[in-house]
C-alpha positions as a Markdown table, in Angstrom:
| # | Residue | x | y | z |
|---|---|---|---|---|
| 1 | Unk | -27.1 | -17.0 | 46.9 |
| 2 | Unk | -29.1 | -18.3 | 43.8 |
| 3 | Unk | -27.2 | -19.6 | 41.3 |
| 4 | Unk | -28.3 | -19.5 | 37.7 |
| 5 | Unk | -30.1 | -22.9 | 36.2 |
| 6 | Unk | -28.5 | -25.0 | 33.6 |
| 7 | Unk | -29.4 | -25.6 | 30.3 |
| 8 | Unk | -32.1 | -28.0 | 29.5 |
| 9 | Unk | -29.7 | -29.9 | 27.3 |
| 10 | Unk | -27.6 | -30.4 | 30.2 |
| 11 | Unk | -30.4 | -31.7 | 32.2 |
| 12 | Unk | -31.0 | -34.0 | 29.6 |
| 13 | Unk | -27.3 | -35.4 | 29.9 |
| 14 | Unk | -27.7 | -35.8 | 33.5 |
| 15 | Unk | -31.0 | -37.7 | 33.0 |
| 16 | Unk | -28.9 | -39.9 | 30.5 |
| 17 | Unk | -25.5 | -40.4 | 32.4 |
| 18 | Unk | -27.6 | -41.5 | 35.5 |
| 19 | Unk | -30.5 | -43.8 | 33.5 |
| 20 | Unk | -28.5 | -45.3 | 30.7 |
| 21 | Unk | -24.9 | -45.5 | 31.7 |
| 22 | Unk | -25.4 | -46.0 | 34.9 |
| 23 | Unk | -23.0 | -43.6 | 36.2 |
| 24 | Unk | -22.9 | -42.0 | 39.6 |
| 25 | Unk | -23.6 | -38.7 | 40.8 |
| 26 | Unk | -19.5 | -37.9 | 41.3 |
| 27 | Unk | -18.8 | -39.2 | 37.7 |
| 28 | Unk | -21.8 | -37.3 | 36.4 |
| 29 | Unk | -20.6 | -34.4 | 38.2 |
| 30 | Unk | -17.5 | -34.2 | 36.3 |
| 31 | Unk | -18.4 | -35.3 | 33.2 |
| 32 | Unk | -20.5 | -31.8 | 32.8 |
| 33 | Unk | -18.5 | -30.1 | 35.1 |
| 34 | Unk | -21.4 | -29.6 | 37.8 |
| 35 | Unk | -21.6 | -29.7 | 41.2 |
| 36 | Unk | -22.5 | -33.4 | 42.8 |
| 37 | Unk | -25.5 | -31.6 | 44.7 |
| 38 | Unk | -26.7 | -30.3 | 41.3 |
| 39 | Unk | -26.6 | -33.4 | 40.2 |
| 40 | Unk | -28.8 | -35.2 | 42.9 |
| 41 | Unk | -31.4 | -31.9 | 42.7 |
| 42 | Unk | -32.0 | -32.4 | 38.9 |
| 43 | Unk | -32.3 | -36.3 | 39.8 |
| 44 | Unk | -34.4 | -35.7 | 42.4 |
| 45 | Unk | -36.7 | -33.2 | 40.7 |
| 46 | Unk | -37.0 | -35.6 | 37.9 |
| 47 | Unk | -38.4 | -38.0 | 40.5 |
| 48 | Unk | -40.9 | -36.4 | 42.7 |
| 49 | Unk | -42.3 | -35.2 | 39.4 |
| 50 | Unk | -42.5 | -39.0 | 37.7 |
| 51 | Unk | -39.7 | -38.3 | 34.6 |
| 52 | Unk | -38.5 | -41.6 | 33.3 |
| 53 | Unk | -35.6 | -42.4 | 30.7 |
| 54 | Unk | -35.9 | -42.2 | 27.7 |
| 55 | Unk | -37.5 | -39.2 | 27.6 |
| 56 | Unk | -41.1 | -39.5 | 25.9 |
| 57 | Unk | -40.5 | -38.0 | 22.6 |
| 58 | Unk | -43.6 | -35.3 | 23.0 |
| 59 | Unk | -41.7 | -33.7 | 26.1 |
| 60 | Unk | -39.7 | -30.3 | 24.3 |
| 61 | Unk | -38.0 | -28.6 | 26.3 |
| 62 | Unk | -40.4 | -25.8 | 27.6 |
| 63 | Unk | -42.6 | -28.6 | 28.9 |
| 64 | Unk | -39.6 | -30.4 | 30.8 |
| 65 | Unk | -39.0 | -27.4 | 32.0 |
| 66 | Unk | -42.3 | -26.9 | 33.4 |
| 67 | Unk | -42.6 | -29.6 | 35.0 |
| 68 | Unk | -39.4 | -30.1 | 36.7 |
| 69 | Unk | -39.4 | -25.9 | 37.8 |
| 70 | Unk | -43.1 | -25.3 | 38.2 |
| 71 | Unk | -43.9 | -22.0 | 38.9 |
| 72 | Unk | -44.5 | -21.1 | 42.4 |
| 73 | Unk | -47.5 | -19.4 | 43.4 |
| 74 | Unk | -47.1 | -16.6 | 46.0 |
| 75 | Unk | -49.2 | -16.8 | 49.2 |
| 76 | Unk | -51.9 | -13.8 | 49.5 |
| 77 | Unk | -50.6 | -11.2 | 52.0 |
| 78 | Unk | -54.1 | -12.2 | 53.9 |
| 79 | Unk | -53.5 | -15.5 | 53.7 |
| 80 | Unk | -49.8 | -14.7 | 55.9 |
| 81 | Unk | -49.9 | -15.0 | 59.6 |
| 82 | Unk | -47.7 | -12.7 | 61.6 |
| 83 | Unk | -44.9 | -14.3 | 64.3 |
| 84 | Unk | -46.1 | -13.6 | 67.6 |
| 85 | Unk | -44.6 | -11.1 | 69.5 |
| 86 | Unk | -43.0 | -13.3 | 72.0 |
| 87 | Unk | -41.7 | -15.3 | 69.5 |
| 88 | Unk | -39.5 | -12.5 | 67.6 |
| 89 | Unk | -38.7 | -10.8 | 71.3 |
């Protein structure tokens, strides 16, 4: 089930609680009343797509948003290959 995204202030905090207090997922988890997973997806996010703390000061929250939730682009219905019949028998 898909769960709704936080707030990009909270994002924010979780950047913060992890870069500059140093605190771990669990206590981040609590402090914002998240799940510990959420926490290590927004972490993790925040890596594969290079975000460092402090945030650079240019970065509003639209762009952050892009770039840590880019928007996927659907595959072309030619571009899809169909299972083999074998496969789904």
């Amino acid at each position: 089930m898909a769960t709704r995204r936080l707030s990009m202030r909270k994002i924010k905090e979780v950047l913060r609680l992890y870069h500059e207090k140093s605190f771990s997922t669990r206590d981040i988890g609590k402090s914002l009343g998240i799940g510990r997973s959420t926490v290590h997806d927004y972490l993790n996010r925040a890596q594969e797509v290079g975000l460092s703390w402090p945030l650079s000061p240019d970065l509003d929250e639209a762009s952050l948003e892009d770039r840590l939730f880019p928007a996927k682009v659907p595959v072309a219905s030619e571009n899809r290959q169909m299972l083999p019949m074998e496969y789904l028998h």
